[in-house]
VOGU-378234 format. One line per 8 residues: for each residue x, y, z of C-alpha. Coordinates in steps of 0.2 Angstrom, whole numbers. Layout:
BEGIN
X Y Z; ...
//
This chain:
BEGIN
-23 -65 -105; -19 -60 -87; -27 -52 -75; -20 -41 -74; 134 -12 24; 154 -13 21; 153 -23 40; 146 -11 53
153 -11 71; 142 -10 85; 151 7 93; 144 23 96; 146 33 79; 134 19 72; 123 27 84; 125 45 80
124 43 62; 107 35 63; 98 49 73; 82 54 64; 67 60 77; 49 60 72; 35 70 81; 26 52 91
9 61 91; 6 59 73; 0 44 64; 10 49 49; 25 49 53; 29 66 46; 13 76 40; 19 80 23
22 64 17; 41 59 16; 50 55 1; 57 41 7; 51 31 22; 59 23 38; 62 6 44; 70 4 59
81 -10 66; 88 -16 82; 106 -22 83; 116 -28 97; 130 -39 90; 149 -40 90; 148 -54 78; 156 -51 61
142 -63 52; 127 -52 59; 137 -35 52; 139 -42 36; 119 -47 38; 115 -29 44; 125 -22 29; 114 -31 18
96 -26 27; 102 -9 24; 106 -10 7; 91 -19 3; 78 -7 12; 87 7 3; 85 -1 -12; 66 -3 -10
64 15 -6; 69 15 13; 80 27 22; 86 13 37; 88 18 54; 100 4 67; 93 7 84; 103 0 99
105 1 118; 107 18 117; 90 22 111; 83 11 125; 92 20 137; 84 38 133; 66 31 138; 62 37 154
58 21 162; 74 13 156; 81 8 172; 64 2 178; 62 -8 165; 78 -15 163; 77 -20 183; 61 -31 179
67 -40 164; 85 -43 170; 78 -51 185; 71 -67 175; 81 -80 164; 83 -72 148; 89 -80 133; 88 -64 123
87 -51 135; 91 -37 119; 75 -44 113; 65 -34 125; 75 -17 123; 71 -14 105; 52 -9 112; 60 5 123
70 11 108; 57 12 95; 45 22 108; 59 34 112; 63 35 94; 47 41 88; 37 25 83; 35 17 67
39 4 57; 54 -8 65; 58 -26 57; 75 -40 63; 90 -36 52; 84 -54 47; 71 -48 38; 72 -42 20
57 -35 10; 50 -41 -5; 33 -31 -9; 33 -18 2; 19 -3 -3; 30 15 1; 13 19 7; 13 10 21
30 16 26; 23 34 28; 4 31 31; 7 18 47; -9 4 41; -22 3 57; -22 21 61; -5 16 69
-10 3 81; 3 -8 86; 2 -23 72; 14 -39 68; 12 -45 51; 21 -62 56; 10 -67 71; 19 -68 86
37 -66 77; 41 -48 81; 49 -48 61; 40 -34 56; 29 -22 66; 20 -6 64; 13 7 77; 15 23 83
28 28 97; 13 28 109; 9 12 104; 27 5 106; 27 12 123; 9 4 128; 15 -14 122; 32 -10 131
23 -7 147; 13 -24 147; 29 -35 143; 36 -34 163; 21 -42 168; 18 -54 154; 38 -61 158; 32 -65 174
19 -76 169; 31 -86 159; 36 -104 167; 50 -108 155; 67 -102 158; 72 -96 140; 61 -80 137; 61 -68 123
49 -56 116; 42 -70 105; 37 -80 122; 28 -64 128; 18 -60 114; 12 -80 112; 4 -75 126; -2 -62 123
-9 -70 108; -18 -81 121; -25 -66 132; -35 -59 118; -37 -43 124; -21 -34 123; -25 -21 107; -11 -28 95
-16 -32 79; -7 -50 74; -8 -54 57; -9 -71 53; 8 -77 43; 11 -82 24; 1 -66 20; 11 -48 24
28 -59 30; 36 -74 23; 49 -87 31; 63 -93 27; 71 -98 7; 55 -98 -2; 61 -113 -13; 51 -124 -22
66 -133 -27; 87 -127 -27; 88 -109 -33; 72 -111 -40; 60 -96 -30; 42 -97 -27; 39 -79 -36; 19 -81 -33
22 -82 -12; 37 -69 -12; 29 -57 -23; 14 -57 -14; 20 -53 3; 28 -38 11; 44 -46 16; 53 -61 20
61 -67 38; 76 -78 39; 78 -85 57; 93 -98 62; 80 -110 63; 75 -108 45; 92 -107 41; 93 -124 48
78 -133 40; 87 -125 23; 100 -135 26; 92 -149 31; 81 -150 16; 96 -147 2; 86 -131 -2; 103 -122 5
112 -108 -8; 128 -110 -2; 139 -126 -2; 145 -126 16; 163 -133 21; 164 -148 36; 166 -134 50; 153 -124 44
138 -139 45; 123 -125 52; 128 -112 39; 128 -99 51; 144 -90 47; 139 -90 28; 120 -82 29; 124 -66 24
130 -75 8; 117 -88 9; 105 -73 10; 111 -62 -3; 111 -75 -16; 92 -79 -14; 85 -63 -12; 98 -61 -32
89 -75 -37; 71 -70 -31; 74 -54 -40; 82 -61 -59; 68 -77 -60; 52 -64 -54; 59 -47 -63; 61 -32 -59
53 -29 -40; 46 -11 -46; 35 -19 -61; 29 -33 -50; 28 -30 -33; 15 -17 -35; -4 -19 -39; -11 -12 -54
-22 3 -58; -30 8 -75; -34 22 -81; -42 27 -99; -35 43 -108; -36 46 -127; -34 64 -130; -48 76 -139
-51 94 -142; -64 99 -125; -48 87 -116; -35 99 -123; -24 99 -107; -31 86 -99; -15 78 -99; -9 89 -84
-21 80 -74; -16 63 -79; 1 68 -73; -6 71 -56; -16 55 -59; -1 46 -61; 9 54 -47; -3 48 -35
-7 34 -39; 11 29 -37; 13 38 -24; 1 27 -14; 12 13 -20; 2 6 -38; 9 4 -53; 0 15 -68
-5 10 -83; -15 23 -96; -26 14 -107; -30 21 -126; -39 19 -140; -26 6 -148; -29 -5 -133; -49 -4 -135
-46 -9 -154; -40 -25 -147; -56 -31 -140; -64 -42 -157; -82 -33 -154; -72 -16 -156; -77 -14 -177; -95 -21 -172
-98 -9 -158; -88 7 -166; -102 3 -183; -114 8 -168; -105 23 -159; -100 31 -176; -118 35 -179; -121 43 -162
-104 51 -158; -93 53 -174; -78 46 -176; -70 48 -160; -84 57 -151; -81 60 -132; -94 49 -126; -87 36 -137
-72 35 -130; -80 34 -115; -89 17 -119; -74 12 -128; -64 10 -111; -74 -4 -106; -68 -12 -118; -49 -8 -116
-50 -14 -98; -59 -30 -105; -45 -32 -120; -32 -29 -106; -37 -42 -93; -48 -31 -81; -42 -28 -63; -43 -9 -56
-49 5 -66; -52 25 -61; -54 40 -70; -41 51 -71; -48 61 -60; -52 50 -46; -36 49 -33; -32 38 -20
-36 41 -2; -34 28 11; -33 13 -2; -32 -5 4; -18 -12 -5; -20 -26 -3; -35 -26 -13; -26 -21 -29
-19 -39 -28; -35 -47 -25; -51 -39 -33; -64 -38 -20; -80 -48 -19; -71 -63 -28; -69 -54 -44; -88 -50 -46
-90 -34 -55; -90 -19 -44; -92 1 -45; -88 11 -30; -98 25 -33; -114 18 -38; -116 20 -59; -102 34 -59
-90 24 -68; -75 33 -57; -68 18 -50; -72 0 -53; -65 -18 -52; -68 -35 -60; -60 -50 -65; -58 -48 -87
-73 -60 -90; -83 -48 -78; -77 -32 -87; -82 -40 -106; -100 -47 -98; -102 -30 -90; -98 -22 -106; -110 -30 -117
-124 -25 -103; -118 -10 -106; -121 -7 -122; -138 -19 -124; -142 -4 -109; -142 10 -123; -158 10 -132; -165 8 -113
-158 27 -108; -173 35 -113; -183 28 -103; -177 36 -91; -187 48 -78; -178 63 -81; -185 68 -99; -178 85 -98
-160 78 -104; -158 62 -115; -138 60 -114; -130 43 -122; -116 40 -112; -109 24 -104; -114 34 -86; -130 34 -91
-132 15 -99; -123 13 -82; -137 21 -73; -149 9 -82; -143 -6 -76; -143 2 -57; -160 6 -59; -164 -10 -64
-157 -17 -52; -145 -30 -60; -140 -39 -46; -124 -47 -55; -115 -30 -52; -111 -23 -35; -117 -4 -36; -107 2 -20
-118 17 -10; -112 36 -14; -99 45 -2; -92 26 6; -76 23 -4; -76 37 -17; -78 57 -13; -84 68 -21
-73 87 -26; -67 98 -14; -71 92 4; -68 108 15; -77 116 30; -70 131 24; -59 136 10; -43 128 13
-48 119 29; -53 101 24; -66 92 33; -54 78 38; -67 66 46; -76 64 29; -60 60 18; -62 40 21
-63 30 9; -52 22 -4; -55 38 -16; -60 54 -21; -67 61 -37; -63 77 -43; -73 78 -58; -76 94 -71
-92 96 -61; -85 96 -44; -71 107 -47; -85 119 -55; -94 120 -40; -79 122 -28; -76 137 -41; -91 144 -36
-94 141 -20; -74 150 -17; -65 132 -10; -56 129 -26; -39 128 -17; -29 140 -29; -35 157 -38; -41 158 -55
-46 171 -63; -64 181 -59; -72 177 -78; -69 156 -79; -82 146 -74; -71 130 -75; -53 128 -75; -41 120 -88
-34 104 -87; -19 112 -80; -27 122 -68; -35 106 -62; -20 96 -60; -16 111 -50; -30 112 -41; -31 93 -37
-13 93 -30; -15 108 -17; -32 99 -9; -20 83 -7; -8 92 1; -20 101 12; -28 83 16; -10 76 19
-3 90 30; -19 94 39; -27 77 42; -12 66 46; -16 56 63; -33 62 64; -47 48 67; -59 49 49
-69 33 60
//
């Protein structure tokens, strides 16, 4: 088991056609969410090879789900402190003197997300595209290789501001962006967040041996960067995907090819990108008569969820009948919940996700918030069994050894449930044998404090203005009884009629989608620190 660009010439109609603006003072780049997110690129060559490599960035970002931008001198030239700029840097020995001009651009054109056309993604969460990650502070992912980074136009313009001075401290005559920010690096206290390399960006053809790709490092990165110099050591090392002629020696004229044929061969030898680029969440849904349109709200589930860049996957019955306990333990539901009883199925999802290969599991109706994804990839706490919402089973992670140990705690926990305080209410379900093990204080599980990562219902000030400081948190649970209550306390965020206590499944689903939307247009760019 698992756990589970036709050549593009550098002339003014490139520039025209690639005009999109944002609004800089937003941390989203557009506060309802776009479809499809932005990269930007800076380019600045007349050279036919680097126009057939800029056609290929393109086509690859839009293949990943980017709309492409291709930023050039012209960009620069409409920040206000253009000339000003340009006066300083000019006045030192610049190798790459372009290098510097893609900061001015990016600020004047709104902030965002910017990598080299050298630079091709691999496992790129959409999320991230239109969410910028850090509250939008200015972050590279490849250290002090400007290959890909992220911030908002205010951020592009601080850093931009600081790179005069930092030139001038620079002894060596070749001097490029790069140079600048190893210094920075050193200074310490600049306010950019670098991110150590191998882990968001890779470099160079990730090889193991010829056209043989190392799926595990390319599909657990955001992107790969391609520089000459890896070009070079390509070469060198026979790892290459192009046969070079005599005049050719460097295969600098043929990495466009070069490129193209190992990001093919990444992409037949590790599958399809969508399936296995993206972390996974669970879910458990087998349909019953109090869940009669229940499924309206798993479609939401599965929206967003997807939306914040995971892949879904709805577990059911036939997948807990997998598990070898499943006959001995459904001998002991049978008794207590008929045949398939609600609070049987709830029991029997443990045992799905344990027949499944464990990983990330929510209820389906728990949606993502400000998710880490980084952490759908690697289960937090080393695996260790953990619930994020104390014993509400609403989302949970843990390696699949940790999800079958769990389980059978669980159900060893079931003759324990009366014993509990509240002797008003004896209810058998796997919340409550959840519950016991809390108030035991198993210390094998990692109970997670209320109101941290997960949320719970409808969090307004007032109906339909959403408390945006309190919607942290990977999550938010929008359970039967949180939805009640909003009913009643007149936040639900769409009407229903006077004389329903608790709406459908389809109103649900309806009402769960109009508080995200609220959240996302209301609350984009504001702090939730």
């Amino acid at each position: 088991m698992l756990l589970t660009i036709t050549i593009v010439l550098y002339t003014v109609d490139l520039y025209e056609k690639s005009k999109i603006y944002f609004d800089s003072s937003q941390r989203h780049l557009d506060g309802r969410r776009m479809i499809h997110p932005v990269m930007n690129t800076y380019f600045n060559s007349r050279v036919e090879t680097d126009s057939e490599i800029l056609a290929l960035w393109e086509k690859e970002w839009n293949k990943a789900g980017f709309t492409t931008k291709i930023l050039t001198i012209y960009d620069a030239r409409r920040h206000p402190k253009f000339e000003e700029f340009r006066k300083s840097i000019e006045g030192n020995n610049l190798v790459d003197g372009s290098s510097f001009y893609v900061w001015l651009a990016m600020s004047s054109s709104g902030g965002g997300w910017m990598s080299t056309y050298e630079t091709f993604p691999t496992n790129f969460p959409l999320i991230d595209g239109t969410d910028l990650p850090n509250d939008g502070k200015l972050t590279s992912y490849l250290g002090e290789i400007p290959s890909l980074v992220s911030g908002t136009a205010e951020e592009w313009d601080r850093v931009a501001e600081i790179l005069p001075d930092a030139v001038n401290r620079i002894s060596n005559d070749g001097k490029t962006d790069k140079n600048v920010l190893e210094l920075l690096i050193q200074d310490g206290n600049n306010g950019i967040d670098f991110e150590l390399p191998g882990y968001n960006v890779e470099s160079g053809f990730m090889y193991d041996f010829p056209r043989e790709v190392n799926c595990g490092a390319m599909s657990s990165a955001r992107a790969v960067y391609i520089s000459q110099e890896l070009v070079q050591s390509a070469v060198n090392k026979d790892l290459y995907p192009v046969v070079l002629p005599k005049d050719d020696p460097t295969g600098y004229n043929h990495r466009a090819a070069a490129f193209k044929i190992f990001l093919d061969d990444f992409e037949s030898q590790c599958g399809d990108r969508e399936e296995n680029v993206r972390p996974i969440i669970h879910t458990f849904f087998h349909k019953v008569k109090r869940m009669t349109t229940e499924d309206e709200t798993l479609r939401v589930w599965k929206e967003e969820w997807g939306n914040a860049g995971f892949e879904t996957v709805v577990l059911t019955l036939d997948d807990a009948k997998k598990h070898p306990d499943f006959e001995e333990i459904e001998k002991l539901m049978k008794p207590l919940f008929g045949l398939e009883g609600y609070n049987a199925l709830c029991f029997y999802r443990w045992m799905a996700m344990a027949a499944s290969g464990g990983g990330w599991m929510s209820d389906h109706d728990t949606l993502p918030l400000n998710f880490p994804i980084a952490e759908g990839f690697n289960l937090p706490n080393g695996g260790n069994f953990t619930s994020f919402q104390v014993y509400v089973p609403s989302l949970m992670s843990g390696t699949e050894e940790e999800w079958n140990r769990v389980f059978k705690l669980l159900i060893d926990a079931i003759p324990r449930i009366n014993n509990r305080p509240d002797t008003e209410e004896k209810k058998l379900s796997d919340m409550h044998a959840f519950e016991v093990l809390h108030r035991e204080k198993n210390g094998s599980i990692i109970f997670r404090p209320y109101d941290v990562d997960v949320h719970d219902g409808y969090i307004y000030e007032s109906p339909h203005k959403v408390n945006c400081r309190k919607m942290s948190g990977r999550a938010v649970h929008l359970s039967h009884a949180y939805t009640a209550k909003a009913l009643k306390d007149g936040t639900f965020p769409i009407e229903v009629a006077e004389d329903i206590d608790e709406p459908t499944g389809e109103m649900r689903a309806q009402g769960a989608k109009a508080f995200l939307n609220e959240w996302r247009y209301q609350c984009a760019g504001v702090s939730t620190v």
